[in-house]
Backbone bond lengths (Angstrom), bond angles and torsions (degrees), N, CA, C in turn:
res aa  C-N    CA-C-N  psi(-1)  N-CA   C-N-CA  omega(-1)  CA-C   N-CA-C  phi
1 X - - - 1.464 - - 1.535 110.50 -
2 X 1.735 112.94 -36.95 1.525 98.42 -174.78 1.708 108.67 -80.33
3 X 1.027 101.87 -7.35 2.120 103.76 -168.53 1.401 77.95 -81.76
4 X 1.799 143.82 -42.43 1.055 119.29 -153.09 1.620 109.91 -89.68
5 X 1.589 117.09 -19.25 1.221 111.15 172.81 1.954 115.30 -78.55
6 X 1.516 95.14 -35.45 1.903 101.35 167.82 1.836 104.99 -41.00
7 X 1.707 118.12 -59.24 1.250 123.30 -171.44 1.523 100.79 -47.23
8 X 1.217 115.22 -69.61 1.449 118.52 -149.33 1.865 107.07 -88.05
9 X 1.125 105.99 -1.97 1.569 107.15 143.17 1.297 135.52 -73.19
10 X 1.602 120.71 -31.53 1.529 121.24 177.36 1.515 111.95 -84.35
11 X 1.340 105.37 -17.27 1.717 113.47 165.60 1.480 108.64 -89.84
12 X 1.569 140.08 9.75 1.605 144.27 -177.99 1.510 90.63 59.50
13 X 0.940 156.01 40.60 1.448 132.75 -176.31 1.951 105.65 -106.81
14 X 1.307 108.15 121.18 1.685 98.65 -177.91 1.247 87.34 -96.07
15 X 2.051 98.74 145.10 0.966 104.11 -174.08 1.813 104.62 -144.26
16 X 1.345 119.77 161.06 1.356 121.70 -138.80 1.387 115.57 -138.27
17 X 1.168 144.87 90.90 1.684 156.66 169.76 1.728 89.68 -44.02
18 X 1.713 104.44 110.85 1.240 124.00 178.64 1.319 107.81 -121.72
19 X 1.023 98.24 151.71 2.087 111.76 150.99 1.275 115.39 63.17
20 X 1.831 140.22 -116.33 1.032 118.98 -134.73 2.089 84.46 -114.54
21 X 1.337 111.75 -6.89 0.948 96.48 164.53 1.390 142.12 -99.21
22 X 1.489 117.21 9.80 1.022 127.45 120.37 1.710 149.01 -51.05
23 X 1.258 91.40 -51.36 1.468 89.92 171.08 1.573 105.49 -64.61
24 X 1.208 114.91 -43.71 1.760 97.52 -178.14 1.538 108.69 -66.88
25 X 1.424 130.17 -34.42 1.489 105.10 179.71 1.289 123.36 -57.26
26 X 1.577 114.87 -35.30 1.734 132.43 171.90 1.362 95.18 -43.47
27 X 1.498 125.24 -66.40 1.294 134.36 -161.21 1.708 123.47 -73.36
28 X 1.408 97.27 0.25 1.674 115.37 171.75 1.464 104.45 67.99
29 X 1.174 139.34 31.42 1.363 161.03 -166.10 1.939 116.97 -100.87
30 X 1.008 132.77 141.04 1.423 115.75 -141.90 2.005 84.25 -100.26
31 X 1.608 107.69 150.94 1.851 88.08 -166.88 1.670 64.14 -125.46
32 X 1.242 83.18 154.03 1.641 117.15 176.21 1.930 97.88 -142.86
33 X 1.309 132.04 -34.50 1.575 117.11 162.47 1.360 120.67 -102.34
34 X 0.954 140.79 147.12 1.261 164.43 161.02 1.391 138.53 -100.56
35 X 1.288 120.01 89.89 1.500 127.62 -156.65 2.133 94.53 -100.17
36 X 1.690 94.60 123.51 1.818 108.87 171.35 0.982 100.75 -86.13
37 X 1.274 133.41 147.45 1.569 123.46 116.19 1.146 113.86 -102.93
38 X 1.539 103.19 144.57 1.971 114.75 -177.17 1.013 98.47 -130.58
39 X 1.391 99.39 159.17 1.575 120.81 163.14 1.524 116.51 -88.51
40 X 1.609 125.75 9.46 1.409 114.29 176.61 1.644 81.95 -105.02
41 X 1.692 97.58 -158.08 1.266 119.56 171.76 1.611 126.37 -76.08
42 X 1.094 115.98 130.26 1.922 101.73 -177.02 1.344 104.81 -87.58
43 X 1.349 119.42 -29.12 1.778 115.40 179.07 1.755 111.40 -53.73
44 X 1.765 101.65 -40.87 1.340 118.16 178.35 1.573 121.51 -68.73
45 X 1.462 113.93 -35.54 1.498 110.72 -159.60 1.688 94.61 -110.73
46 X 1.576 118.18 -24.90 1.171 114.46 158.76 1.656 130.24 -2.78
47 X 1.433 97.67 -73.65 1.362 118.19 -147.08 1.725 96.74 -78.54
48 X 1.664 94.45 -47.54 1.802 100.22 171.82 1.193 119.43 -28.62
49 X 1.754 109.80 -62.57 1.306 118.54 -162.41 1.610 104.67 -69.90
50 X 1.599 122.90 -25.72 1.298 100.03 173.58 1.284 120.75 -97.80
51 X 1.221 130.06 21.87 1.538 150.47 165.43 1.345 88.15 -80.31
52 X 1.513 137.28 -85.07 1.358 135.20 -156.93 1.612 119.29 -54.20
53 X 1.819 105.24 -28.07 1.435 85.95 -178.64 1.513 93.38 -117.94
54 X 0.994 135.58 24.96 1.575 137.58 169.08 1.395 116.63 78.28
55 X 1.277 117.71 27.77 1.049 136.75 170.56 1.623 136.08 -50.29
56 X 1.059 122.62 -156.14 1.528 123.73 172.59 1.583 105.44 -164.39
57 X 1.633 105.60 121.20 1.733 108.15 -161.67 1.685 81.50 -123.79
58 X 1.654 90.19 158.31 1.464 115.44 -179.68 1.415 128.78 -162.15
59 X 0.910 137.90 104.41 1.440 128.04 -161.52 1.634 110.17 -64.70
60 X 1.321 119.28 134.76 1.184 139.89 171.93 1.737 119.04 -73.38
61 X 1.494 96.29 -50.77 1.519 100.89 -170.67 1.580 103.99 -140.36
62 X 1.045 155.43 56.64 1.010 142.36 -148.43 1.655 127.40 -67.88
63 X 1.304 97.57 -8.11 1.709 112.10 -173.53 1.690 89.50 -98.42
64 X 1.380 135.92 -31.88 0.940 152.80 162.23 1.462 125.82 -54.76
65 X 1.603 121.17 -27.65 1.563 143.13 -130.10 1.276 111.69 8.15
66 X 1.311 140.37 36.90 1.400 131.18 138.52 1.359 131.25 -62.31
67 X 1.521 107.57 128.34 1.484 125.47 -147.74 1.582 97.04 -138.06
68 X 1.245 106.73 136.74 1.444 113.56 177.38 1.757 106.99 -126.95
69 X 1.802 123.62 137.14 0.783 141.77 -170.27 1.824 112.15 -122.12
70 X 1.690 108.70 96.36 1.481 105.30 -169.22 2.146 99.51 -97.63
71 X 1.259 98.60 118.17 1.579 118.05 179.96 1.645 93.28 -97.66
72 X 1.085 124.08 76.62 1.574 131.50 160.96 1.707 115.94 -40.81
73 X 1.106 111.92 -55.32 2.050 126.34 169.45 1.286 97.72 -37.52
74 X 1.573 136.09 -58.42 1.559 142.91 -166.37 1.479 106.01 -89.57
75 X 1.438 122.66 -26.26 1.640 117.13 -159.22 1.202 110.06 53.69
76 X 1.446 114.39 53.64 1.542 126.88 -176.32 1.510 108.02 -124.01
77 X 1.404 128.69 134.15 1.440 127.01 173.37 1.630 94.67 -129.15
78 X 1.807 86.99 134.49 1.504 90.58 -178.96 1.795 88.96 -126.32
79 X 1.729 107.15 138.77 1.199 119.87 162.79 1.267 108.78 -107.05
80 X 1.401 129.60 127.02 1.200 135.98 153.29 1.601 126.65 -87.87
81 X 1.354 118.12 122.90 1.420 119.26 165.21 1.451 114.75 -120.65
82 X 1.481 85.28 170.70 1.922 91.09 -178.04 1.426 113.31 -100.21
83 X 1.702 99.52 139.89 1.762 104.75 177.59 1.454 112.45 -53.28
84 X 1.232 118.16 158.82 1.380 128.16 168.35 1.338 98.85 -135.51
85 X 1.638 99.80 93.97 1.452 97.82 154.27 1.882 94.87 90.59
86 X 1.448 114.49 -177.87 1.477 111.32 179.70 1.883 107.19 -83.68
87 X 1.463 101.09 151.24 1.562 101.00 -158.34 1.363 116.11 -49.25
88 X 1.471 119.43 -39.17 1.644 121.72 161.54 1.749 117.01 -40.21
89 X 1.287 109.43 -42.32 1.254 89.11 172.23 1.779 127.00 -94.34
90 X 1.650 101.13 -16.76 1.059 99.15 141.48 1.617 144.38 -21.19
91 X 1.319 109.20 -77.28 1.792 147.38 167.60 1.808 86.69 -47.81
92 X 1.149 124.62 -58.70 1.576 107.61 -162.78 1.555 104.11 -68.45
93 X 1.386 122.77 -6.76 1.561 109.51 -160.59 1.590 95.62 -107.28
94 X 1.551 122.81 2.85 1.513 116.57 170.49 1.151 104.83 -82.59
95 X 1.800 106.41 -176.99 1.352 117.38 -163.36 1.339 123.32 -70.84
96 X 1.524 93.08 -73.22 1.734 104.49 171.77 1.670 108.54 -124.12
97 X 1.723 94.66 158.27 1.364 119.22 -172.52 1.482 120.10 -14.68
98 X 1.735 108.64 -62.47 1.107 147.25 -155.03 1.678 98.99 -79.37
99 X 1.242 112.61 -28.92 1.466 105.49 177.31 1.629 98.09 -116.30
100 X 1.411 116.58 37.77 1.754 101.92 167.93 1.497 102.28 -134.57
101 X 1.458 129.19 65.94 1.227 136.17 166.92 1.715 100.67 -128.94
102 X 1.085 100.01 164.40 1.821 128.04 -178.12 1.031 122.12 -140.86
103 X 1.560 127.89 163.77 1.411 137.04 179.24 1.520 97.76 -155.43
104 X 1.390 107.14 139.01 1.115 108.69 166.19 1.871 117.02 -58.98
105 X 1.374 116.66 148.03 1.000 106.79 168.41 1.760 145.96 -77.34
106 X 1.663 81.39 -16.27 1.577 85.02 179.30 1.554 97.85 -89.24
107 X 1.062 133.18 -26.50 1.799 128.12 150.36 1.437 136.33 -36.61
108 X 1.547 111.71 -38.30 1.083 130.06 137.50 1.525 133.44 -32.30
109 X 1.128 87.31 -56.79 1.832 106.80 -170.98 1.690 87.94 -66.48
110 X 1.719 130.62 -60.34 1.366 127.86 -148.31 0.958 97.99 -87.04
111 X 1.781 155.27 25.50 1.299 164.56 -117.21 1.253 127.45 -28.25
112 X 1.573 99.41 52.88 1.516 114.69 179.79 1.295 97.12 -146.70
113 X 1.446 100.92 147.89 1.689 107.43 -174.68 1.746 104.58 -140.31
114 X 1.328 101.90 169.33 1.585 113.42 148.52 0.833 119.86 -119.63
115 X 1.464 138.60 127.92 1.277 137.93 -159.63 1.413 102.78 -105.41
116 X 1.801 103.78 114.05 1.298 124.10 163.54 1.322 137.93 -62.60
117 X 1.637 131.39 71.73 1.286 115.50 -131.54 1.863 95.85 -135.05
118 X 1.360 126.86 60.29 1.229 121.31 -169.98 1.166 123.48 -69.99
119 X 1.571 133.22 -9.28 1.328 144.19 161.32 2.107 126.68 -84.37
120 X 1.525 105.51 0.47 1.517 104.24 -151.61 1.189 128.54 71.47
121 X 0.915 131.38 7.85 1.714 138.45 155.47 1.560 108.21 -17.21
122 X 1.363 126.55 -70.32 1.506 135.77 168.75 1.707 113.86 -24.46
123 X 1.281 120.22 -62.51 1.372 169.39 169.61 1.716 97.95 -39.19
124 X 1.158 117.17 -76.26 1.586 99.07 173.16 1.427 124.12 -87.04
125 X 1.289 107.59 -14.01 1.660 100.79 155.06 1.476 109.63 -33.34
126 X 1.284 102.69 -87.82 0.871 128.71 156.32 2.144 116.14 14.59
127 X 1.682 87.05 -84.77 1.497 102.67 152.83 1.606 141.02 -73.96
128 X 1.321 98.89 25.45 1.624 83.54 -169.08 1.499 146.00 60.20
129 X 1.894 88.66 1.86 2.077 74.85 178.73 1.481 108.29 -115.33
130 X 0.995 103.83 -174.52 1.506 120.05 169.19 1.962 112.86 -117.05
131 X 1.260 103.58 115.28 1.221 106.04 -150.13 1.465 102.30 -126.44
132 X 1.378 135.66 117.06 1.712 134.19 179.35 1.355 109.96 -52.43
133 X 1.003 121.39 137.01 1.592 131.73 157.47 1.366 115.24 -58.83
134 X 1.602 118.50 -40.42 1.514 124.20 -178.12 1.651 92.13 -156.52
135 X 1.736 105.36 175.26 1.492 112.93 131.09 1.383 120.71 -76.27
136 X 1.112 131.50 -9.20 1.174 119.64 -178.12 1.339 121.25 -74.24
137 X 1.717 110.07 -8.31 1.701 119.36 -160.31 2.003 76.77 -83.95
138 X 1.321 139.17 -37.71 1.165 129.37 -150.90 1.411 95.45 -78.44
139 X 1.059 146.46 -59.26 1.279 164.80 -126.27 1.469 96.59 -96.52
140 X 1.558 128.07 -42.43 1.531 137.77 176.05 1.444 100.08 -55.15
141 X 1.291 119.82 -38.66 1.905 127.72 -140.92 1.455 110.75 -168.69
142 X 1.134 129.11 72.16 1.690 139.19 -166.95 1.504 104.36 -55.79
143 X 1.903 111.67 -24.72 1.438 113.62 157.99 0.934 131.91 -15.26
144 X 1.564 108.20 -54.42 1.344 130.83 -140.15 1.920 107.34 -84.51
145 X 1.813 98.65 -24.77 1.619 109.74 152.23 1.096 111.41 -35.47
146 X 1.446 107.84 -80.93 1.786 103.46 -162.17 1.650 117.06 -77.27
147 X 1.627 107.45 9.19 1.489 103.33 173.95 1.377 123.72 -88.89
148 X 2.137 108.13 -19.04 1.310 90.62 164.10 1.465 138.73 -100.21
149 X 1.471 104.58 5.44 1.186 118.18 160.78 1.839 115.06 -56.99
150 X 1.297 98.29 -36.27 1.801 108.26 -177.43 1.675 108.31 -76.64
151 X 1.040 114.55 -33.94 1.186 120.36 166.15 1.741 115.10 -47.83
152 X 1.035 94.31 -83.54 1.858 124.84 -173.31 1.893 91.39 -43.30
153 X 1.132 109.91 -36.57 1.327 110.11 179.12 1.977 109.18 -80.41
154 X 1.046 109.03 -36.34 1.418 101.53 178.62 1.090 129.84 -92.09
155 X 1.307 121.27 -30.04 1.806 129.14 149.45 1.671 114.43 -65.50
156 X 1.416 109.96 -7.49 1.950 111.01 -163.22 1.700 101.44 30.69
157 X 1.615 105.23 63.50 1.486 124.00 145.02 1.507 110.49 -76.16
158 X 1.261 114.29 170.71 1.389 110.49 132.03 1.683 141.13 -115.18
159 X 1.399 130.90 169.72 1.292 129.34 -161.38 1.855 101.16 -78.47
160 X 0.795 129.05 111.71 1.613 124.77 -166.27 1.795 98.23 -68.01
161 X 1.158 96.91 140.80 1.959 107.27 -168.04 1.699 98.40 -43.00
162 X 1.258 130.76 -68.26 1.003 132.01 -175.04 2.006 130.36 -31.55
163 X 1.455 72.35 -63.43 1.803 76.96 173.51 1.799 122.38 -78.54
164 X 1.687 92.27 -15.24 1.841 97.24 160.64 1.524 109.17 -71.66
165 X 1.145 136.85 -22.39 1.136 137.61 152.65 1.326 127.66 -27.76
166 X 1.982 80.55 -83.36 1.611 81.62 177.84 1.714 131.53 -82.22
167 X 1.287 118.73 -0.85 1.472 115.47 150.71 1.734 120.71 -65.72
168 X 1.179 112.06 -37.80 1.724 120.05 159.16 1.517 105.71 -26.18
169 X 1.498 101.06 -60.52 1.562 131.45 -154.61 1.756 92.17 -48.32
170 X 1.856 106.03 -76.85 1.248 106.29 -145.69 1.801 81.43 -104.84
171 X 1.543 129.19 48.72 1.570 116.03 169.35 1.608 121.37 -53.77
172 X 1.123 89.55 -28.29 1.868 102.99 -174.20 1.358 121.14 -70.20
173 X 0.902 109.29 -15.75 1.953 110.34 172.18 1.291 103.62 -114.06
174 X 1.499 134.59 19.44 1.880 131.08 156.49 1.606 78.08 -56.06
175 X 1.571 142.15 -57.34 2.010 124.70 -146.94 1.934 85.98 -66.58
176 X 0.745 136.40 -21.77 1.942 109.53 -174.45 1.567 111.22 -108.95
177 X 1.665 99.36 43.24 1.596 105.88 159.18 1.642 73.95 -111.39
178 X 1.733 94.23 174.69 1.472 124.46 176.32 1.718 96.64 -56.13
179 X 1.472 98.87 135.21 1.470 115.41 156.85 2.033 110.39 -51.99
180 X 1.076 114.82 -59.97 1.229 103.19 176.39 1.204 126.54 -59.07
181 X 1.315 118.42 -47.52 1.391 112.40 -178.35 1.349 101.91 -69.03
182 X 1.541 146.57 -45.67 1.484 118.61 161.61 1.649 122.05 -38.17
183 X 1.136 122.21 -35.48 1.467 133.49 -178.88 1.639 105.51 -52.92
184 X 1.274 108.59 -51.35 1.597 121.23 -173.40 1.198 110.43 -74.22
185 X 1.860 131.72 -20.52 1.383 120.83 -176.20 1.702 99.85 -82.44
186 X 1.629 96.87 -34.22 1.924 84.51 -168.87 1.363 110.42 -74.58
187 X 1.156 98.47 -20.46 2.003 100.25 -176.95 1.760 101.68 -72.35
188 X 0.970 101.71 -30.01 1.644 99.31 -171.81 2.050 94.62 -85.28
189 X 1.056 101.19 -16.37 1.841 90.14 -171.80 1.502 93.56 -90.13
190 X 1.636 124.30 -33.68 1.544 130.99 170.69 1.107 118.81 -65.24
191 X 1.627 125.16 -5.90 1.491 131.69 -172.22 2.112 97.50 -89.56
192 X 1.742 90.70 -27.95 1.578 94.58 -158.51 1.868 105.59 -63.81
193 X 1.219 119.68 152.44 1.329 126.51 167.23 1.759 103.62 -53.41
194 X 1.246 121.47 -36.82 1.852 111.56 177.26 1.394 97.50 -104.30
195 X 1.515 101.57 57.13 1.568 110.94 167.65 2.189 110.99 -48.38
196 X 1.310 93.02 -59.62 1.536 104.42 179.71 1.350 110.06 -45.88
197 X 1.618 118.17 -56.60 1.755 117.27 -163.45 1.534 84.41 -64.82
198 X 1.431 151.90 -19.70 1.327 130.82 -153.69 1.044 108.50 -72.90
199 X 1.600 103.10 -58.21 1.408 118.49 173.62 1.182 115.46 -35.16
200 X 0.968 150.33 -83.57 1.465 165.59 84.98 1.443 97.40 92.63
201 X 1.870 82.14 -76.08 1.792 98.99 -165.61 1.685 100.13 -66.49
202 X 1.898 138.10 -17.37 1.048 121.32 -170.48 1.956 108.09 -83.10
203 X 1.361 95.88 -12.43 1.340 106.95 -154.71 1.539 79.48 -84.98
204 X 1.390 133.90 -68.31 1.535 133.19 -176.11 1.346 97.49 -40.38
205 X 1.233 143.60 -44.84 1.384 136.65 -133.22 1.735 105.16 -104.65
């Protein structure tokens, strides 16, 4: 953590402990990925960071600039994405609650944080659900349907009434995301030990 905040200091780039690997450190959960957000470029700083630690970089999305960095020596995967905007508004434009908090990274590194949490993210941990940030997160990324079903299945949260609603609402456009990336949420919800309730919950949902 400190080589990665040293790196992305001599390039000015602030950079930000996002998403699901946060919520699993909150949740005492063992993290093996690590999702950035920066304010430089990830296509650009990508490649650096896996030059410095001997890594292996690859772009994820490139129209997107999501960039993924696999450190095999650590069994560490780092995804980098780009900020949109200041991190609060960042955090409001993800999916659900639970994955729209931040920490600074060099806070991270000194093992103290402030937890960046403009939606309640903290709050349903807390409670057990899995809770939308907006409708608008569905409508951006129809993905994001079958991601909280995968969720709720891998923490054994539950889907909070509301946002089971509104995935009900718009279920019919999860078929015009990518075939694969639907492929990868059920395999990852079929990987989970409440493989069965997943199903279940995608089929209700």
């Amino acid at each position: 953590m400190r080589r990665l905040v040293a790196l992305f200091d001599a390039r000015a780039v602030a950079a930000y402990a996002t998403g699901g690997c946060l919520r699993d450190a909150i949740l005492g959960l063992p993290l093996h990925d690590l999702d950035i957000s920066i304010t430089g470029d990830p296509l650009e700083v990508g490649p650096q960071i896996a030059d410095a630690f001997g890594g292996d970089y690859f772009p994820l999305d490139e129209e997107r600039r999501l960039v993924r960095v696999l450190l095999p020596d650590r069994g560490v995967q780092l995804d980098l994405l780009p900020l949109r905007g200041e991190i609060e508004d960042d955090l409001r434009g993800r999916d659900y609650t639970v994955d729209a908090m931040a920490a600074s990274l060099r806070e991270v590194a000194g093992g103290q944080i402030d937890l960046i949490d403009p939606t309640g993210g903290r709050h349903d941990l807390r409670a057990r659900l899995i809770r939308a940030v907006s409708e608008d997160a569905f409508v951006a990324d129809p993905l994001r349907l079958l991601r909280g079903a995968r969720l709720a299945t891998q923490l054994d949260f539950q889907v909070e009434e509301g946002t089971a609603a509104l995935i009900r609402r718009h279920a019919a456009t999860v078929t015009t995301a990518a075939v694969e990336r639907q492929r990868d949420e059920l395999i990852r919800t079929l990987s989970s030990v409440r493989a069965a309730r997943g199903l279940r919950l995608v089929d209700e949902l």
